[in-house]
VOFI-239578 format. One record per residue: residue number from 1; residue in three letters; x, y, z of N, C-alpha, C, CB in turn. Coordinates in Angstrom, 3 decimals, padded with zeros to 6 digits. Glycine has a CB too. Layout:
<atoms>
ATOM_num_residu_n.x_n.y_n.z_ca.x_ca.y_ca.z_c.x_c.y_c.z_cb.x_cb.y_cb.z
ATOM_NUM_ala_X_Y_Z_X_Y_Z_X_Y_Z_X_Y_Z
...
</atoms>
This chain:
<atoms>
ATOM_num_residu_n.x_n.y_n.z_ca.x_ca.y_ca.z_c.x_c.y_c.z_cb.x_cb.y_cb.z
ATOM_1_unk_-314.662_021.833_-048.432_-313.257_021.786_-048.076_-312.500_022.820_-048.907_-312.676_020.363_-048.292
ATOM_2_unk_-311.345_023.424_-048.200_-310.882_024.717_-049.101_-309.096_023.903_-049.080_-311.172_026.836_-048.060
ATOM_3_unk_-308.667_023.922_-050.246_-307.492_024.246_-050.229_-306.407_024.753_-050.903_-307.280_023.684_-049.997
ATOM_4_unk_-305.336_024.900_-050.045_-304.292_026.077_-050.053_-302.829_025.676_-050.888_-303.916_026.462_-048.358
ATOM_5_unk_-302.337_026.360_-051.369_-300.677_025.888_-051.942_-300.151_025.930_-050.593_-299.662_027.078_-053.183
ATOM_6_unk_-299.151_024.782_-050.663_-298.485_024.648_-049.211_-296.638_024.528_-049.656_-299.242_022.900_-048.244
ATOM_7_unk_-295.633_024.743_-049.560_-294.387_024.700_-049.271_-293.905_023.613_-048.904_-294.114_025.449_-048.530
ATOM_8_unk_-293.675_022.234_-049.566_-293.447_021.370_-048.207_-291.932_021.602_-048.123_-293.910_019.564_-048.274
ATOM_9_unk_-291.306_022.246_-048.789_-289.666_022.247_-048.478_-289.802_023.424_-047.065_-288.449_022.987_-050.191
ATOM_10_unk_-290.360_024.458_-046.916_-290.683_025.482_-045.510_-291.574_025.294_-044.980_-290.855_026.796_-045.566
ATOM_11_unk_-292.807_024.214_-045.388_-293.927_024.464_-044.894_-294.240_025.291_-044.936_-294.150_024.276_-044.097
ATOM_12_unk_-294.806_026.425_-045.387_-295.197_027.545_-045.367_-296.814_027.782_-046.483_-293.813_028.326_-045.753
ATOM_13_unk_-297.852_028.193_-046.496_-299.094_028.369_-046.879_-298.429_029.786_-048.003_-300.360_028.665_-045.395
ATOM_14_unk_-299.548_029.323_-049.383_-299.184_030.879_-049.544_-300.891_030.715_-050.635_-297.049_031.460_-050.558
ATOM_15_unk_-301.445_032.106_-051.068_-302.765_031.971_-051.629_-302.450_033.383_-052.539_-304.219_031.934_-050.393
ATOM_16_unk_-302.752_033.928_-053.490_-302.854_032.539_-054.335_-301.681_031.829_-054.638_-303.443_032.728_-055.643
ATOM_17_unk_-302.132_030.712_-055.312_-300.789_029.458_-055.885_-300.296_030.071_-056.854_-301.205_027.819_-056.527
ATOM_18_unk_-298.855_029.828_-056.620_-297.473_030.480_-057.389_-296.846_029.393_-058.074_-296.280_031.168_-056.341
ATOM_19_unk_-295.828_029.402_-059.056_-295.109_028.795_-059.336_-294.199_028.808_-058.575_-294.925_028.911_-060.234
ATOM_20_unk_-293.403_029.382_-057.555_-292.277_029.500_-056.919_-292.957_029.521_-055.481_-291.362_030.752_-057.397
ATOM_21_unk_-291.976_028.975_-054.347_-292.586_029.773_-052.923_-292.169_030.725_-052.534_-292.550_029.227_-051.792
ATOM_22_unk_-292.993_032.047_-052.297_-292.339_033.220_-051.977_-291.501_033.006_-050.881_-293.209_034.264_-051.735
ATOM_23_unk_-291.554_032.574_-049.868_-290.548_032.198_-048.746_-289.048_031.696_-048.814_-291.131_031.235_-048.106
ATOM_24_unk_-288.986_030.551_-049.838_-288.370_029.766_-049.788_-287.052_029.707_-051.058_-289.315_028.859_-049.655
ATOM_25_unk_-288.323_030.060_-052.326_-288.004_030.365_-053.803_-287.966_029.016_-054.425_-286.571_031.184_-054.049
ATOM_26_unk_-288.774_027.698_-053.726_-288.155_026.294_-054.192_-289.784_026.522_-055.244_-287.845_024.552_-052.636
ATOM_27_unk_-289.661_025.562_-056.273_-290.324_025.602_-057.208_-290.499_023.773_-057.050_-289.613_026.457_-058.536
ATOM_28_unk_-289.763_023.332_-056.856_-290.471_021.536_-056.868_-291.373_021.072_-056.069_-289.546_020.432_-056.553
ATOM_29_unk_-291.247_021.372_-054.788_-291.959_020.859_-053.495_-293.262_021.584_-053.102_-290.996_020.992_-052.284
ATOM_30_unk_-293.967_022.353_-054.359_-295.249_022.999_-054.008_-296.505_021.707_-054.183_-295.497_024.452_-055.151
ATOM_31_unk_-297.436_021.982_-053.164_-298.622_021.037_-053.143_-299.663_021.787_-052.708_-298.484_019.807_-052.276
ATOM_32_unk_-300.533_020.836_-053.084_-302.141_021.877_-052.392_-302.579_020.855_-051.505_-303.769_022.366_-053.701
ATOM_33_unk_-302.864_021.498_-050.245_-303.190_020.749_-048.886_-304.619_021.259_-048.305_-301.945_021.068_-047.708
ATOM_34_unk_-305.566_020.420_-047.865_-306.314_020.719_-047.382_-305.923_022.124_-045.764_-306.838_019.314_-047.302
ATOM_35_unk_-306.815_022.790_-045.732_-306.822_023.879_-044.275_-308.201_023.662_-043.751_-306.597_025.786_-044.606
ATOM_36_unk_-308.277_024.143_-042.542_-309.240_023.974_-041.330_-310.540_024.043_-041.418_-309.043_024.809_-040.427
ATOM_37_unk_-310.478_025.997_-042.806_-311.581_026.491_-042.937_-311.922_027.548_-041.922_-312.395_025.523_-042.979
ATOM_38_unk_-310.906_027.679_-040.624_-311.681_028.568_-039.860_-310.289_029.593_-039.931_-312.381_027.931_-038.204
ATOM_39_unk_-311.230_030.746_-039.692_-310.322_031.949_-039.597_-310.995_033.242_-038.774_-309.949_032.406_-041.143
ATOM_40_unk_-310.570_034.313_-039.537_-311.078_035.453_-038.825_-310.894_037.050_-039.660_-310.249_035.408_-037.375
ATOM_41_unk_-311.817_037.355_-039.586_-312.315_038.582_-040.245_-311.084_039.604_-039.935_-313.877_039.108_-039.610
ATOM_42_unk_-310.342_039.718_-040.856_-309.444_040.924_-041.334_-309.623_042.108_-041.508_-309.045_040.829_-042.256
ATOM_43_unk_-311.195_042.791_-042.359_-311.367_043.799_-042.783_-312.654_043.069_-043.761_-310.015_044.547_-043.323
ATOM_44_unk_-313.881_044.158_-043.889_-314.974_043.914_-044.702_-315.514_044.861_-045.165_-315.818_043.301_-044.233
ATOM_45_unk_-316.506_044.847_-046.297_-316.895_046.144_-046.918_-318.731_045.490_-047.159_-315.704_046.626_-048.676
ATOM_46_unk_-319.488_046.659_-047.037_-320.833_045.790_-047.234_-320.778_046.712_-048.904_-322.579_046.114_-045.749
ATOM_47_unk_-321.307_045.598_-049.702_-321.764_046.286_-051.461_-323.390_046.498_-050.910_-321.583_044.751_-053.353
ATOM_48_unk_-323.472_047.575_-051.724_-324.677_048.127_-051.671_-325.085_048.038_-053.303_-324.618_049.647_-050.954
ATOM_49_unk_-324.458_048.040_-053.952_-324.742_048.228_-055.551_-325.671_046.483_-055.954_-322.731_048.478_-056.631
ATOM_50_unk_-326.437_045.801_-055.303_-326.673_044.921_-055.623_-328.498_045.261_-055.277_-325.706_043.849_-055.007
ATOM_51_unk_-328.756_044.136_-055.573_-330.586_043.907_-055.230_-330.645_044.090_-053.981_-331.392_042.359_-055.508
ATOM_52_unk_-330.101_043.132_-053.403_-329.647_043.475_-051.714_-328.396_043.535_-051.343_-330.082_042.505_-050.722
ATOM_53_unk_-328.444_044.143_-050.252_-326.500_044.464_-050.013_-325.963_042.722_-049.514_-326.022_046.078_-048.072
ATOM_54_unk_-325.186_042.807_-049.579_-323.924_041.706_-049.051_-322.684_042.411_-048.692_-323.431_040.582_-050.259
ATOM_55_unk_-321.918_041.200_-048.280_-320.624_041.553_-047.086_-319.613_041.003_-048.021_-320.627_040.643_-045.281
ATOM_56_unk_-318.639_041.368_-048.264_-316.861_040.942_-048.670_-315.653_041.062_-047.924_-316.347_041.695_-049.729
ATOM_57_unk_-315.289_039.779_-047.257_-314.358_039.880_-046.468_-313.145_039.567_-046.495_-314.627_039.535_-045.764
ATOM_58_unk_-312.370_039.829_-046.059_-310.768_039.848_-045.913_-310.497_038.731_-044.961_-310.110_041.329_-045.300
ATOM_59_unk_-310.282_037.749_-044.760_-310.307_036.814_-043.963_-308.882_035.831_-043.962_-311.547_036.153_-044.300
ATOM_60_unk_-308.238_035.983_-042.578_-307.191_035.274_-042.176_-307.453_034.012_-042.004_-306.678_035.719_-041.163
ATOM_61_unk_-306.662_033.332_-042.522_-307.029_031.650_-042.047_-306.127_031.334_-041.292_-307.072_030.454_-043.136
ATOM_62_unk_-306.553_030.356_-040.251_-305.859_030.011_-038.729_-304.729_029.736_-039.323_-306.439_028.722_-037.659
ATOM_63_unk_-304.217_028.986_-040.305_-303.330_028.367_-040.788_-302.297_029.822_-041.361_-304.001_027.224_-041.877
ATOM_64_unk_-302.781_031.074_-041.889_-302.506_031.751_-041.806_-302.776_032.995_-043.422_-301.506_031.217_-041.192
ATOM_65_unk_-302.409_031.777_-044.426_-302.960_032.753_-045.809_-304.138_033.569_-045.729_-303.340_031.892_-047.045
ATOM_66_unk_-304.429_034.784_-046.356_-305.658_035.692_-046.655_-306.386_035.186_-047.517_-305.418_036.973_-047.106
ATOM_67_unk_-307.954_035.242_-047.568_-308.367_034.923_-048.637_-309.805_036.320_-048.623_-308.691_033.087_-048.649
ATOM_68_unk_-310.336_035.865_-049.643_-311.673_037.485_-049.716_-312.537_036.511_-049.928_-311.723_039.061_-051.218
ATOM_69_unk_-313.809_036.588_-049.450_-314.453_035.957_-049.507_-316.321_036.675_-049.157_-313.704_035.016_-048.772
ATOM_70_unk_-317.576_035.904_-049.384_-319.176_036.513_-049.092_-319.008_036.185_-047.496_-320.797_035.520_-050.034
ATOM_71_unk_-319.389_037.028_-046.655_-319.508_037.084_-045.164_-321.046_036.465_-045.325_-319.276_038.798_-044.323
ATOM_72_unk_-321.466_035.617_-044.733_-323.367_035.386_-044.700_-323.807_034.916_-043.047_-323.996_033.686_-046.037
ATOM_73_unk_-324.927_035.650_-042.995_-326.067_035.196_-041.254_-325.140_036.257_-040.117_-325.839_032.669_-040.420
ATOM_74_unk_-324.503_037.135_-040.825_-323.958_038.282_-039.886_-324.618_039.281_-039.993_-322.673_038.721_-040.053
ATOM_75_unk_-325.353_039.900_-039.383_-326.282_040.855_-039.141_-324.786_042.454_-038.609_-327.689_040.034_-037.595
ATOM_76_unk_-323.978_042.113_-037.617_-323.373_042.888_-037.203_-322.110_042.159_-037.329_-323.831_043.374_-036.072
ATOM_77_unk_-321.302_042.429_-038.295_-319.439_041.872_-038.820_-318.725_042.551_-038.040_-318.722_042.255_-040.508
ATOM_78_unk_-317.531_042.371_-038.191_-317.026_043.152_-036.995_-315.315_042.539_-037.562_-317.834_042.568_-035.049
ATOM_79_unk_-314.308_043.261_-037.605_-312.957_042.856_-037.329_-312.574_041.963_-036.291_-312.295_043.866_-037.120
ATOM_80_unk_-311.656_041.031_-037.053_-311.296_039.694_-035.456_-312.550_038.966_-035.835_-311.386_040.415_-033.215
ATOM_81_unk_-313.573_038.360_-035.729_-314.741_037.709_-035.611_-314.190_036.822_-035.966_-315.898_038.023_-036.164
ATOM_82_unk_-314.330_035.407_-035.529_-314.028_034.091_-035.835_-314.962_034.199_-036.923_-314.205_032.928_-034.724
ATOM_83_unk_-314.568_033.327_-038.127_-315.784_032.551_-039.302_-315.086_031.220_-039.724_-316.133_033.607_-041.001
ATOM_84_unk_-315.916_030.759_-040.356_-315.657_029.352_-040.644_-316.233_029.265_-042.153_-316.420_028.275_-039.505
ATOM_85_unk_-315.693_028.823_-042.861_-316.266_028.445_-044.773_-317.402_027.174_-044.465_-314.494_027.551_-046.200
ATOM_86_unk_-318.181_027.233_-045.402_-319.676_026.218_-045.459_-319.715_026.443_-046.916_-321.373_026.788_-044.484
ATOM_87_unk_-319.990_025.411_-047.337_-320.760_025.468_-048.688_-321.617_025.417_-048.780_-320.691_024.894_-049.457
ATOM_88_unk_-322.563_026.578_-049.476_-324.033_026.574_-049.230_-324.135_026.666_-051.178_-324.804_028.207_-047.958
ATOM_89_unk_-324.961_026.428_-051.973_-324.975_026.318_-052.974_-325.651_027.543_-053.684_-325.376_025.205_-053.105
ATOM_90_unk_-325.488_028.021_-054.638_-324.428_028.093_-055.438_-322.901_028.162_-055.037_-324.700_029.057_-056.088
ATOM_91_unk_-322.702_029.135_-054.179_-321.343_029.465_-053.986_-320.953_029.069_-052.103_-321.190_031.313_-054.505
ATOM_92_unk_-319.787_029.294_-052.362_-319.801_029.265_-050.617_-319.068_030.339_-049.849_-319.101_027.917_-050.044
ATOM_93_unk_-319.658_030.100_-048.410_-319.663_031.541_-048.068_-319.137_031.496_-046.498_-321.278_032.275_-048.282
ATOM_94_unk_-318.933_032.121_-046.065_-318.484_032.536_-044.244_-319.021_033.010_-043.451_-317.628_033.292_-043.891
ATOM_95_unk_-319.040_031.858_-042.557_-320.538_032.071_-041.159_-319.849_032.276_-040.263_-321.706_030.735_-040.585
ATOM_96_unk_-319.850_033.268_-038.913_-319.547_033.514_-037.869_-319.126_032.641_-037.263_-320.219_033.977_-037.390
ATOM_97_unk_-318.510_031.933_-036.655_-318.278_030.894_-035.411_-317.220_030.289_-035.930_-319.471_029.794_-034.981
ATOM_98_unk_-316.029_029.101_-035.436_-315.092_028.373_-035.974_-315.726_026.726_-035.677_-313.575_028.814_-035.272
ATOM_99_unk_-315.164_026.457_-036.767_-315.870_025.009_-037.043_-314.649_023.816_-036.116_-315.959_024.646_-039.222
ATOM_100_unk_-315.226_023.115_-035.092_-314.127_022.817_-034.034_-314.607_020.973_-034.528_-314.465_023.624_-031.902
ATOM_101_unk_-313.434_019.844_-035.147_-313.833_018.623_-035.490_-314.297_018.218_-034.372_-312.933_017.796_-036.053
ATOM_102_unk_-315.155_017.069_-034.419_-315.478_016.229_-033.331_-313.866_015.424_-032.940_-316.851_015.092_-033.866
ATOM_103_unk_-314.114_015.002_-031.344_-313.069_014.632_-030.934_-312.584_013.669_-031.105_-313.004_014.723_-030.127
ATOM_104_unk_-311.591_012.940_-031.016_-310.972_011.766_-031.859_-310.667_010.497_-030.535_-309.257_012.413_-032.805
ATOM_105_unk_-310.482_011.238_-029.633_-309.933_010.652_-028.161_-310.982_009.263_-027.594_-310.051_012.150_-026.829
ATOM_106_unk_-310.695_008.188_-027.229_-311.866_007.232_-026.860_-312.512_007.526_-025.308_-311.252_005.610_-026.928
ATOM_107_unk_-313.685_006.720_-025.366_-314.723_007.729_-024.460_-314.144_005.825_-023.197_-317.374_008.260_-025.441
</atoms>
């Protein structure tokens, strides 16, 4: 689960957590709220300076804050690409696809 500083006087998301809300400028009503987890590839860079290369991405969250984050199981990344956060251990990382809850509605 990832979460975000949230605004509750604007509602508004902001990353990283501030003492103030840039939006708003209220300083009492900041909280950290759970987000979706799914977003979409902004911009990425592959490192080559490692044992093996890896991906670093720029990633919009639906909800809307940026965060940078390990791209992983993407063979071909791409700008726009839906991803979704997983925790895989040690660290956690961003897999292609958006993570959609099961439905809540009775059958």
């Amino acid at each position: 689960m990832i979460v975000i500083q949230k605004c509750l006087a604007c509602d508004r998301w902001q990353h990283p957590g501030r003492p103030i809300c840039l939006t708003c400028g209220d300083a009492e009503n900041l909280g950290d709220a759970p987000v979706t987890g799914n977003g979409n590839v902004d911009s990425f860079t592959v490192v080559h300076r490692a044992a093996a290369p890896y991906i670093v991405a720029r990633i919009r969250l639906v909800e809307g804050p940026i965060v940078l984050g390990h791209l992983a199981d993407n063979p071909e990344p791409r700008c726009d690409q839906p991803v979704r956060f997983v925790h895989r251990d040690p660290l956690p990382v961003w897999i292609p696809g958006h993570h959609h809850p099961p439905s809540t509605r009775s059958r």
